[in-house]
C-alpha positions as CSV (number, residue, x, y, z in Angstrom):
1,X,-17.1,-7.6,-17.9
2,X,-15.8,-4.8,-16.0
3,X,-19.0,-2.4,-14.3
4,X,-18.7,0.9,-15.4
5,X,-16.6,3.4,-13.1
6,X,-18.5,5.3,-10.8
7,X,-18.1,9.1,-10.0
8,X,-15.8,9.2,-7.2
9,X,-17.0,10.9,-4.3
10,X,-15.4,13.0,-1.7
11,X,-15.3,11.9,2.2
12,X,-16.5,14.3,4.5
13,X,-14.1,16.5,6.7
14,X,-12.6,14.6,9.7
15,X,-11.7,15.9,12.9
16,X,-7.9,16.0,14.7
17,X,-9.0,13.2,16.3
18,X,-9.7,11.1,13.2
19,X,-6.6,12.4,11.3
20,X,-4.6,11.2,14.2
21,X,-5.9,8.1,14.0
22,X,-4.8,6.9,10.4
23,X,-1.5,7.6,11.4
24,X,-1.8,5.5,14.6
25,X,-3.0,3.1,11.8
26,X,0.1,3.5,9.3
27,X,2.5,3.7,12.0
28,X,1.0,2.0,15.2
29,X,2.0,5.2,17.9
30,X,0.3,8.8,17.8
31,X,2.3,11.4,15.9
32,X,5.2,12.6,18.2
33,X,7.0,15.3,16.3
34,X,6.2,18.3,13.8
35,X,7.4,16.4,11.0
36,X,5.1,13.5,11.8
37,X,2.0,15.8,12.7
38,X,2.8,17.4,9.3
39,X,2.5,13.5,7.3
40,X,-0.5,13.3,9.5
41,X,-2.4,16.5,7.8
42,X,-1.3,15.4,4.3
43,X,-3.3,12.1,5.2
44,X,-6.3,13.9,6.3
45,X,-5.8,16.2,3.4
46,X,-6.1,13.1,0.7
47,X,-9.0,11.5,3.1
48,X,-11.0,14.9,2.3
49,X,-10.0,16.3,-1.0
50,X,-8.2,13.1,-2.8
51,X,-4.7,13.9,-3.6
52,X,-5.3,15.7,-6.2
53,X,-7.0,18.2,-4.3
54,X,-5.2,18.5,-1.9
55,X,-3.1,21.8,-1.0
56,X,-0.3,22.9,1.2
57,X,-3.3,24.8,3.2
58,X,-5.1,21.8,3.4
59,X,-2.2,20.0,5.2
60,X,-1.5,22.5,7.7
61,X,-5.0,23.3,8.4
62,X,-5.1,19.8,9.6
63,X,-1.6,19.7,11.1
64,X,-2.9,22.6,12.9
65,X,0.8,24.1,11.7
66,X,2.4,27.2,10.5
67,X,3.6,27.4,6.4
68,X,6.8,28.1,7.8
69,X,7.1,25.1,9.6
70,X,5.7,23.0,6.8
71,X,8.8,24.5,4.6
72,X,11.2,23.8,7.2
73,X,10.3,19.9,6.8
74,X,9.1,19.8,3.0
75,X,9.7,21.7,0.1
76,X,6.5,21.5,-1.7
77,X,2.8,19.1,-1.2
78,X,4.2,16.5,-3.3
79,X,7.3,16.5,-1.0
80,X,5.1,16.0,1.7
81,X,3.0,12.9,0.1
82,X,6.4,11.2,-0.9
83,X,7.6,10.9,2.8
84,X,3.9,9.7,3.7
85,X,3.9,7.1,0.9
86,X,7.3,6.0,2.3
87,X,6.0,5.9,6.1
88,X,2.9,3.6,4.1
89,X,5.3,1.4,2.1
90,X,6.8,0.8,5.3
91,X,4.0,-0.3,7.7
92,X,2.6,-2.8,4.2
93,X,5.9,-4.2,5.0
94,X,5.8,-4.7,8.2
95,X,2.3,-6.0,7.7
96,X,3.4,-8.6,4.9
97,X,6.4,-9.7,6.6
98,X,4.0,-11.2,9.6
99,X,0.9,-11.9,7.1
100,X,2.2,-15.6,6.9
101,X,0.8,-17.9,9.4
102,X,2.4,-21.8,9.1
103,X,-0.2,-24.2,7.7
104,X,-0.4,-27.9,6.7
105,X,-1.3,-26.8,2.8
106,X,1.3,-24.7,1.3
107,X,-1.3,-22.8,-0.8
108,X,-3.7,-21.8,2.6
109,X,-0.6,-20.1,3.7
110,X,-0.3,-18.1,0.5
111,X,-4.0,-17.2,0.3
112,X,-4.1,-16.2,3.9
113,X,-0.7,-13.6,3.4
114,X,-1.9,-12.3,0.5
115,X,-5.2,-11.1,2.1
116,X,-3.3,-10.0,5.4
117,X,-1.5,-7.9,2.8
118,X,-4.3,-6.5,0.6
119,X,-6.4,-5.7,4.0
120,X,-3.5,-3.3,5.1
121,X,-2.7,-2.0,1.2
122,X,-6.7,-1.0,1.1
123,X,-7.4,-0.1,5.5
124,X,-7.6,3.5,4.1
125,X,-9.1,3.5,0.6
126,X,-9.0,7.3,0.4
127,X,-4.7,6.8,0.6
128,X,-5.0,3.1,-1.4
129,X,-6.7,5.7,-4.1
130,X,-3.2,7.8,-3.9
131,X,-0.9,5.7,-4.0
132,X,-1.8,3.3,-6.7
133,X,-3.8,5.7,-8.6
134,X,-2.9,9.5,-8.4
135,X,0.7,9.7,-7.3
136,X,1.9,8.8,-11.0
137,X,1.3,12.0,-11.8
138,X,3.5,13.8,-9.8
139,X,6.5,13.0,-11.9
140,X,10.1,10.8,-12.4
141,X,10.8,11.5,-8.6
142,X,7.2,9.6,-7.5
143,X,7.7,6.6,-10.0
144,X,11.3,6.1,-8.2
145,X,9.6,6.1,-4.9
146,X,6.7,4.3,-6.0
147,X,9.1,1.5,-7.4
148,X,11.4,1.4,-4.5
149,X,8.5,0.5,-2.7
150,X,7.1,-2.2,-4.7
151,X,10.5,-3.7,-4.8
152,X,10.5,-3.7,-1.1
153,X,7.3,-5.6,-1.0
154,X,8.9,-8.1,-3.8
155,X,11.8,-8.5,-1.8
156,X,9.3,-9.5,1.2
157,X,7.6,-11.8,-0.8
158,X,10.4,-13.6,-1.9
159,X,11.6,-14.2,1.4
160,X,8.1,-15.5,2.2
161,X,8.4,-17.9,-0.4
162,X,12.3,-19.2,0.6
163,X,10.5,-19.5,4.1
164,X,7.2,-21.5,2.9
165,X,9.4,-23.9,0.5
166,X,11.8,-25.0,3.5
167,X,8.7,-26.2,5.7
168,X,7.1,-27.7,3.2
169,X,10.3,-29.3,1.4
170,X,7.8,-32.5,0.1
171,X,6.4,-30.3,-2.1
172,X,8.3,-29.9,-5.8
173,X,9.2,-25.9,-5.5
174,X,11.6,-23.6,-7.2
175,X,12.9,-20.0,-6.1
176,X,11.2,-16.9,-7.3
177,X,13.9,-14.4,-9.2
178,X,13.8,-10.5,-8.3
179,X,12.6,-10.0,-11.6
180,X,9.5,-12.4,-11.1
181,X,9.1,-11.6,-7.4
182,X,8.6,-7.8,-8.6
183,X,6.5,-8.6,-11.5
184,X,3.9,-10.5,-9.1
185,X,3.5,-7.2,-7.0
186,X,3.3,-4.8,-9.9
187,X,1.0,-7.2,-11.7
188,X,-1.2,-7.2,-8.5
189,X,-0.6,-3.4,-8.1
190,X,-2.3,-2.9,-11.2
191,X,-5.2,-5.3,-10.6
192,X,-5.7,-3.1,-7.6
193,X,-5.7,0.0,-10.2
194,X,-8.4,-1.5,-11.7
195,X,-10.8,-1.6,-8.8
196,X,-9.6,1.4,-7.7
197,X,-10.6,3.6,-11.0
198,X,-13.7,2.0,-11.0
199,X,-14.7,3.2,-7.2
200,X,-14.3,-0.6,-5.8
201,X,-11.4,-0.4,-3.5
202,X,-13.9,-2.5,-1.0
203,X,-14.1,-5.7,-3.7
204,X,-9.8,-5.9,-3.7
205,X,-9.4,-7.9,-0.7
206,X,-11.9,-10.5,-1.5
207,X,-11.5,-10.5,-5.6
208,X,-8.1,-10.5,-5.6
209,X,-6.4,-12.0,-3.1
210,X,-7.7,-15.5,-4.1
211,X,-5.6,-14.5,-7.5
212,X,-2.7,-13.2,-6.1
213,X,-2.2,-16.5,-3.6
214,X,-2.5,-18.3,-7.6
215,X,-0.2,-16.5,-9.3
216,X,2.3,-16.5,-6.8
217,X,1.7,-20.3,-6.3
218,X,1.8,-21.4,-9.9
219,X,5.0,-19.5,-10.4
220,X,7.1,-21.2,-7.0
221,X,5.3,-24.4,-6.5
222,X,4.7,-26.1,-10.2
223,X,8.0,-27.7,-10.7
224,X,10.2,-26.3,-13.2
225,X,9.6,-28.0,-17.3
């Protein structure tokens, strides 16, 4: 049975310094450009105040920017989070497109990309928090983005899965549809929803990637009826 959610509790302030360094984290360089300095003080924004906290004052406090300049790149906060989700979505890809590390057992390989992939989707619980729980309330423009993404990572999976069944062609395997391949990541996403509303964001990578290496596993490897 589920342990009760938590209250969840605010980080502390972090310094230019810090902010600087979760986007070195999402994108693997230091921010170059205004646009880029601006993503970085939306991150430190949501790492103090959560995203629904979060303000246009907050981001370029942190940016150490103008509000002009903000409005020359983004026309509102949620604007702003978007284009960071986006620059997130794409480093997970990235991440889950090398997660997967040739292994005798077909399954070991599965386990292993799947907790490559929840490490990175959880690095920064404070965005993790954001982008699986808060951003669906910003409206029909965030679920778009928010889908796009997850059928980005679907679409990375599958390829994974085309990959893993050529070298290991003894075993009795099948493809994995669109349809199913997104199902797997939205069906994980919202396993991850549930750790996140209950303050355990540091319990994903161990509970669930176990699961998600099954699911996916069950659904590609059984043979077909």
């Amino acid at each position: 049975m589920p342990s009760a959610r938590r209250e969840h509790r605010q980080s502390p302030a972090i310094s230019a310094d810090d902010a600087a360094g979760l986007w070195t984290l999402l994108t693997g360089a230091p921010p170059a450009t205004a646009r880029e300095r601006l993503l970085v003080g939306m991150a430190a924004a949501i790492q103090e105040r959560g995203l629904a906290g979060s303000t246009v004052a907050d981001v370029v406090r942190h940016a150490r920017a103008s509000r002009r300049t903000f409005y020359e790149h983004f026309r509102d906060r949620d604007e702003c989070y978007l284009a960071l989700y986006e620059v997130s979505v794409d480093r997970l890809v990235w991440l889950f497109e090398n997660s997967l590390t040739p292994r005798d057992d077909w399954f070991a390989e599965i386990a292993g990309a799947s907790e490559v992939y929840l490490t990175g989707l959880t690095a920064v619980p404070a965005l993790a928090r954001a982008g699986i729980a808060e951003m669906t309330s910003l409206g029909p423009r965030a679920l778009e983005v928010r889908h796009a993404g997850l059928q980005r990572l679907a679409d990375v999976l599958i390829t994974l899965h085309d990959e893993a069944r050529q070298r290991h062609a003894d075993v009795p395997s099948r493809e994995i549809s669109p349809e199913q391949g997104l199902a797997l990541m939205a069906g994980l996403h919202e396993l991850v929803l549930v750790r996140v509303q209950e303050d355990r964001i540091e319990d994903v990578v161990t509970e669930l990637a176990p699961v998600s290496a099954r699911m996916t596993y069950l659904l590609g490897v059984v043979s077909p009826d």
